[in-house]
C-alpha positions in Angstrom: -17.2 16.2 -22.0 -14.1 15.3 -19.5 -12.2 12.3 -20.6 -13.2 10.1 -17.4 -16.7 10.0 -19.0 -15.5 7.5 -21.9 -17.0 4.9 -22.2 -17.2 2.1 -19.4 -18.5 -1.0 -21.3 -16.3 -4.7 -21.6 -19.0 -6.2 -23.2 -21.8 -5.3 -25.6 -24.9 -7.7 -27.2 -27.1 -6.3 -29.9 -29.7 -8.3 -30.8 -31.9 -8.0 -33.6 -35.9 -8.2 -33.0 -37.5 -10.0 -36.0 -41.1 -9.8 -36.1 -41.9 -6.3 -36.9 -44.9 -6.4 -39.6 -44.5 -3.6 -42.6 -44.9 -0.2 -41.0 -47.7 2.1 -42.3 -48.3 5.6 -41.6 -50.0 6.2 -38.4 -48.9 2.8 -37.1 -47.9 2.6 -33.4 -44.3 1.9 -33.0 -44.2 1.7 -29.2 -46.7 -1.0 -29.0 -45.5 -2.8 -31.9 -41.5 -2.6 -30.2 -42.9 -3.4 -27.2 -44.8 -6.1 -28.6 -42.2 -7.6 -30.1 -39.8 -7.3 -27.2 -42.0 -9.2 -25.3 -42.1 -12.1 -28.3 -38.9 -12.5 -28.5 -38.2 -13.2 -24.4 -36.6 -9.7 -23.9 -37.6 -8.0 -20.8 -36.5 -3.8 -21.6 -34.1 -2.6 -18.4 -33.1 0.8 -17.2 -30.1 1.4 -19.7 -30.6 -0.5 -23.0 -30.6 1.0 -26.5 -33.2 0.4 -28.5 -31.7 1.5 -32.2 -34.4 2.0 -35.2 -34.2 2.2 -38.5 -34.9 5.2 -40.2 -37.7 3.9 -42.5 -39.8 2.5 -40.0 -39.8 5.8 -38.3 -40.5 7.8 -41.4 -43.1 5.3 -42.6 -45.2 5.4 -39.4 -44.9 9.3 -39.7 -46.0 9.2 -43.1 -43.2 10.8 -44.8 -44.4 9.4 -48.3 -44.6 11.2 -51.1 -45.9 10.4 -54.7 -43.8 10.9 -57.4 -47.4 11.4 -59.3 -47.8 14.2 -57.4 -45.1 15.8 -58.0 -44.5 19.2 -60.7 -40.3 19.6 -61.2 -39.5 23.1 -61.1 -37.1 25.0 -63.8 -34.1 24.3 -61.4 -35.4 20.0 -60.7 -35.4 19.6 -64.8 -31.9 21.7 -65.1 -30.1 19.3 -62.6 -32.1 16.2 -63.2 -30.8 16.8 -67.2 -27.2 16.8 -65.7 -27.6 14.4 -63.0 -29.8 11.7 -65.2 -32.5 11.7 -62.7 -36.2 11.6 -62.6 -37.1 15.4 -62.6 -39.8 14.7 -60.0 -37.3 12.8 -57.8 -35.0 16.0 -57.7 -37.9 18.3 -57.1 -38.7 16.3 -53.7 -34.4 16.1 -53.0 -34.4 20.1 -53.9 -37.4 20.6 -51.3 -35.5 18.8 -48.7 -32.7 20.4 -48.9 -30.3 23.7 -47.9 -28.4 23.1 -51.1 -26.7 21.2 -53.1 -22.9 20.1 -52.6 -21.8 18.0 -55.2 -23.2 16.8 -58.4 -22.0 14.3 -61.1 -24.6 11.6 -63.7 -26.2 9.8 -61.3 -25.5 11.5 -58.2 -26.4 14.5 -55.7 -25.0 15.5 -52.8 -27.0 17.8 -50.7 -27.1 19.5 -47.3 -30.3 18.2 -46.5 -32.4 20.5 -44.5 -31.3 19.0 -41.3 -28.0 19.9 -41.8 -26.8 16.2 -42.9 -24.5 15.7 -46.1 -26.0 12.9 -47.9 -26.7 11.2 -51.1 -30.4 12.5 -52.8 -30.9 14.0 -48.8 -32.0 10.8 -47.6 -35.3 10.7 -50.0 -35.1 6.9 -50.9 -37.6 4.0 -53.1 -36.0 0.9 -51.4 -38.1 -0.9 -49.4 -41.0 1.4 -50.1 -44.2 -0.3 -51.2 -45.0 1.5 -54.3 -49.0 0.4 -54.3 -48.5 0.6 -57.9 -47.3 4.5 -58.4 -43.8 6.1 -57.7 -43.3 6.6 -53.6 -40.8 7.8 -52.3 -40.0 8.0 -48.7 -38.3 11.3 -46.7 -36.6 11.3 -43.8 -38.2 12.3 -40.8 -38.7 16.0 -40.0 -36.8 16.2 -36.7 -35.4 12.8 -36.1 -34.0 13.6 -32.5 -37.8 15.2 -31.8 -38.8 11.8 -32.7 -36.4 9.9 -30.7 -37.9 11.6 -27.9 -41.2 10.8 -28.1 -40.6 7.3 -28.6 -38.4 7.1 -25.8 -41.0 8.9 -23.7 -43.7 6.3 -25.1 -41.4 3.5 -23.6 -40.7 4.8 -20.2 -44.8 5.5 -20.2 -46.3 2.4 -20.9 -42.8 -0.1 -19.8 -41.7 2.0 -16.7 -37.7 1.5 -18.3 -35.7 4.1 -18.9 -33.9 3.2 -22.3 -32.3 5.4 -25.1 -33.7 5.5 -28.5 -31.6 6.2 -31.9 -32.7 6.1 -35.2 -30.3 5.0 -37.6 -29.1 5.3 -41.7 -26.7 4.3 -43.5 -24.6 7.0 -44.7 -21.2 7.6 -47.4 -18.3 8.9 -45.7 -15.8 11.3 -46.9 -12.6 9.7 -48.8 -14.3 6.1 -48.7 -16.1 3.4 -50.6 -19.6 2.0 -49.2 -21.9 3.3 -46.5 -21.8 2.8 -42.9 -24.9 3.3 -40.0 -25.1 6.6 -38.4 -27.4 8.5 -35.6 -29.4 10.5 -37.3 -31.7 10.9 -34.2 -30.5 10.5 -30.4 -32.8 10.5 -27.3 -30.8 9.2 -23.3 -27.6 8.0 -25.2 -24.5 10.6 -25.3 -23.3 11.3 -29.0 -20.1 12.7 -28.5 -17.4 11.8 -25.6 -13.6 14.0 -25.6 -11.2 12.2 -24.6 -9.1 15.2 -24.9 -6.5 15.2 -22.2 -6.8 11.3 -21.5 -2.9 9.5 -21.4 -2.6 6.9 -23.7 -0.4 3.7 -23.6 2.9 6.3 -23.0 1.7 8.3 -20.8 1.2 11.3 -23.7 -2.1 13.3 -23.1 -4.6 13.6 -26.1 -5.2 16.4 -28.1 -8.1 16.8 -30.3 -10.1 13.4 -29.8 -13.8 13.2 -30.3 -14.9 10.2 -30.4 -18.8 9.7 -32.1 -20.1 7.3 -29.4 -23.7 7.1 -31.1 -22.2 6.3 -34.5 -20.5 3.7 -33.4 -23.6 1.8 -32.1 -25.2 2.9 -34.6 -22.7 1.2 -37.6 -22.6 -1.6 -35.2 -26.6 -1.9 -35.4 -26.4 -1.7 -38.7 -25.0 -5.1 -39.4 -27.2 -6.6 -37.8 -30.7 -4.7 -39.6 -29.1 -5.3 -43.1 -29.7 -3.3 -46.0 -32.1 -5.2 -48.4 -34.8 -7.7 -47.5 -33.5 -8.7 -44.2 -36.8 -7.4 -42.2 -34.8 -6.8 -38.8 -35.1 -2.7 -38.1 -35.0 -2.6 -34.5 -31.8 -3.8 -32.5 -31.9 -4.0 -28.7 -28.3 -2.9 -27.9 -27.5 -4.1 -23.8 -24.4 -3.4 -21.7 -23.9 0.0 -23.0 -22.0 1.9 -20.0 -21.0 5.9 -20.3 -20.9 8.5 -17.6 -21.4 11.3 -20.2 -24.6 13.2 -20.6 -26.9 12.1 -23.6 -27.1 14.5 -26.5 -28.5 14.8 -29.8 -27.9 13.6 -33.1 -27.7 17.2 -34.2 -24.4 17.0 -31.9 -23.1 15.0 -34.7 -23.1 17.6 -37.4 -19.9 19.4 -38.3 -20.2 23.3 -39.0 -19.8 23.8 -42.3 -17.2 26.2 -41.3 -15.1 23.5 -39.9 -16.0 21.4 -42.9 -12.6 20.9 -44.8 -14.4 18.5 -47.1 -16.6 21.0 -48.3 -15.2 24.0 -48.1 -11.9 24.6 -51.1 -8.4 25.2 -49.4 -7.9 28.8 -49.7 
């Protein structure tokens, strides 16, 4: 993307919308967004954001899975003796994922089968009601698929044109604590190089990507919380960008360009 498609905006407002109920599988998360929308005195316009959080999209897909259900394999009960894990926990992370990248007592890193380097690839308990057995929730199968249809429902029944993202929070590389990433991307552009821009001096850029749809997405994030907060849709408005929209796939390094991953030979 050239640099004059960097971003445009001088002002942003994200605001959170609070009355979602609990999502269930099968629930309809365009009426209930739209719903809401309308509750809260929010009129959707060509442009907006609408930024969801991961477990509302994987609960109303029904990506829930029993632990009860669940038989480890010979390789889940090797790694969940050296992790300290739940056997049937590691059997779901092993199912979800390409392999497995790092691993220490209380701790896997995986390439989950998106392609996404994560902690326990994204299978989670928090904020799961457990109805009294061991659920877990997954992510969802193909996030930006998702994004799409939802973005689709919108334009359908609204007549707006908006962007959808689904967001996580997510460890980084080299630092503490997680921050909110894309995960899923429908109408908003994920990437935006700036190479060849000047910058205060005159001196053109060389190698700058900038991860537009992270950004909002981390930005989001403080506003939904992490614990009990209840607040996992954000309306994001006066987001400007001239460059196309892309997927959250877009936002996945190669793992042949992946110096964190790979050993310095």
């Amino acid at each position: 993307m050239p640099h004059s498609a960097s971003v445009k905006s001088s002002q942003l407002v994200f605001t959170a919308l609070t009355g979602l109920p609990l999502i269930r599988a099968g629930d309809d998360l365009v009426a209930l967004i739209l719903g809401e929308c309308s509750a809260a005195g929010e009129k959707l316009c060509d442009g907006d954001i609408l930024v969801l959080a991961q477990k509302i999209v994987s609960k109303a897909e029904g990506r829930v899975v029993d632990l009860a259900s669940v038989t480890p394999s010979a390789a889940a009960l090797a790694l969940a003796q050296s992790s300290n894990k739940d056997p049937r926990l590691v059997e779901v992370i092993l199912t979800e994922s390409n392999e497995v990248i790092r691993q220490r007592e209380g701790a896997l890193i995986v390439e989950n089968r998106l392609g996404v380097v994560l902690a326990n690839a994204g299978v989670d308990m928090s904020n799961v009601d457990q109805d009294g057995g061991d659920a877990v929730l997954l992510l969802p199968e193909d996030p930006d698929r998702s994004c799409a249809l939802l973005r689709e429902g919108i334009k359908q029944r609204a007549e707006v044109d908006v962007g959808v993202m689904i967001n996580d929070s997510l460890g980084r590389a080299f630092r503490n604590g997680t921050a909110g990433a894309a995960l899923g991307v429908a109408g908003v552009p994920t990437l935006v190089d700036l190479s060849g821009t000047p910058d205060l001096f005159g001196r053109p850029l060389r190698v700058t990507q900038v991860a537009i749809a992270d950004e909002l997405a981390a930005a989001a994030s403080l506003l939904m919380g992490q614990a009990n907060e209840g607040r996992p849709v954000v309306l994001v408005r006066g987001f400007q960008c001239h460059a196309a929209p892309g997927k959250g796939q877009d936002l996945i390094r190669v793992k042949e360009q992946d110096l964190f991953r790979e050993p310095i030979r």
